[in-house]
C-alpha positions as CSV (number, residue, x, y, z in Angstrom):
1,X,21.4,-70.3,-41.1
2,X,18.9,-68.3,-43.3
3,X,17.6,-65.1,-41.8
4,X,13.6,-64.5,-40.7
5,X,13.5,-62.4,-43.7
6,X,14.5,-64.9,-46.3
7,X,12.6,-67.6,-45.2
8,X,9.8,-65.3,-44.9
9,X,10.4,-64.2,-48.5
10,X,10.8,-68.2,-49.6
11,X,7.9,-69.2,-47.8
12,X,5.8,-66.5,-49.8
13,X,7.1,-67.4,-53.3
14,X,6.0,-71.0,-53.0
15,X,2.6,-69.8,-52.5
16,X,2.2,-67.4,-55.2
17,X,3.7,-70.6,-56.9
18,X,1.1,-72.7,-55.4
19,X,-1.7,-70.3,-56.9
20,X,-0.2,-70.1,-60.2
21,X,-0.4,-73.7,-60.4
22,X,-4.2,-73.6,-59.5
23,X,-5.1,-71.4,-61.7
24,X,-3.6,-72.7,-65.1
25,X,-6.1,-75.8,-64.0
26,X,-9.0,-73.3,-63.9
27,X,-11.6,-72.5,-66.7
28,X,-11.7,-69.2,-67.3
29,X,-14.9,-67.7,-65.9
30,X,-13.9,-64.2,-67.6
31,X,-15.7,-64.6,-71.2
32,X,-19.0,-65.2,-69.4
33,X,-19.3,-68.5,-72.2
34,X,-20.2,-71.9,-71.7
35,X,-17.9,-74.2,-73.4
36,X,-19.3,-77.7,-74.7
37,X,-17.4,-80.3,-76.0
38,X,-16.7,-80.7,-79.4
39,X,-18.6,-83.9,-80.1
40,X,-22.0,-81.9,-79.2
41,X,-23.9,-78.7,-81.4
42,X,-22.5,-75.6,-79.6
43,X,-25.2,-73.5,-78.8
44,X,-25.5,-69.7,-78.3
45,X,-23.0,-68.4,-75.9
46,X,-25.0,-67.5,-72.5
47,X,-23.7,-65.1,-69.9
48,X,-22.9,-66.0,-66.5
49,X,-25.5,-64.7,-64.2
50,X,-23.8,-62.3,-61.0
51,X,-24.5,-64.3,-57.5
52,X,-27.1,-62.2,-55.9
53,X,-25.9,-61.1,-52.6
54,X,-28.4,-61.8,-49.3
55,X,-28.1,-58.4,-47.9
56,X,-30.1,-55.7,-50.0
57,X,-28.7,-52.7,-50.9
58,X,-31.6,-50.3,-48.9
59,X,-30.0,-52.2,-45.6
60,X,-26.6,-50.5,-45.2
61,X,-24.5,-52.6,-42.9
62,X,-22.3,-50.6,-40.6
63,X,-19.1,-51.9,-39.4
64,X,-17.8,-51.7,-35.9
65,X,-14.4,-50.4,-36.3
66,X,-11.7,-52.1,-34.7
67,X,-10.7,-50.9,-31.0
68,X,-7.3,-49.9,-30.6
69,X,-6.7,-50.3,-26.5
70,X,-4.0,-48.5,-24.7
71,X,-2.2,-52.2,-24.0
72,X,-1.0,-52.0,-27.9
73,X,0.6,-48.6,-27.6
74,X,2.1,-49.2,-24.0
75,X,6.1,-48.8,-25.8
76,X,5.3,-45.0,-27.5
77,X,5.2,-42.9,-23.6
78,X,8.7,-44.2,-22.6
79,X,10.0,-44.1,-26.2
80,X,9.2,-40.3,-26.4
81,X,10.4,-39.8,-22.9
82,X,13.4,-41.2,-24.2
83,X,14.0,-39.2,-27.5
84,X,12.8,-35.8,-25.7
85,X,15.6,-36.6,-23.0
86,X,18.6,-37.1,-25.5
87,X,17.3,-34.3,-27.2
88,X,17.4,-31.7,-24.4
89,X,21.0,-33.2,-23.6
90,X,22.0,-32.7,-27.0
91,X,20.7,-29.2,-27.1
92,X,22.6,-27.9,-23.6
93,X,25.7,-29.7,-25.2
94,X,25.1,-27.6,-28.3
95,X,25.2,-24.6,-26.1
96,X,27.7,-25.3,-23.9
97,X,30.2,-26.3,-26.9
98,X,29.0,-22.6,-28.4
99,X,30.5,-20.6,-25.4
100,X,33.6,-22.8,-25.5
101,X,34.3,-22.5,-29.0
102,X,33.2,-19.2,-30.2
């Protein structure tokens, strides 16, 4: 059976496929042109005009940043607690194996 990771990985190839395939279908909005077909006179090539946004740019909107509750971090206390016990032990072991050794 195929790991997480691979099927992760699969999953996201077919949809990088899947946009690839959308966008060959796509006119190219890049040139800022507008093609006519070749039966008619082609006239002078317009540019594209920007969508104006609603907001105006005298208004700055602020952004509540994200809260980041205690609930999300509840793992790191006892992790440390952890990792500063083995520590210590491995420090008095260090010592110990000093005065036996040396």
């Amino acid at each position: 059976m195929a790991k997480k990771s691979r099927r992760a990985a699969a999953r996201y190839s077919q949809l990088s496929k899947a946009k690839k395939k959308k966008q060959r279908g796509r006119p190219s909005i890049q040139t800022g042109m507008v093609s006519a077909p070749e039966s008619q006179e082609i006239a002078e090539p317009r540019p594209i005009k920007p969508p104006v946004s609603k907001t105006t740019p005298t208004t700055p909107r602020a952004r509540p940043e994200p809260k980041r509750s205690a609930a999300t971090y509840q793992y790191v206390r006892a992790d440390l607690k952890r990792l500063g016990i083995l520590a210590g032990m491995m420090i008095i072991i260090l010592i110990v194996l000093t005065f036996v050794l040396g």
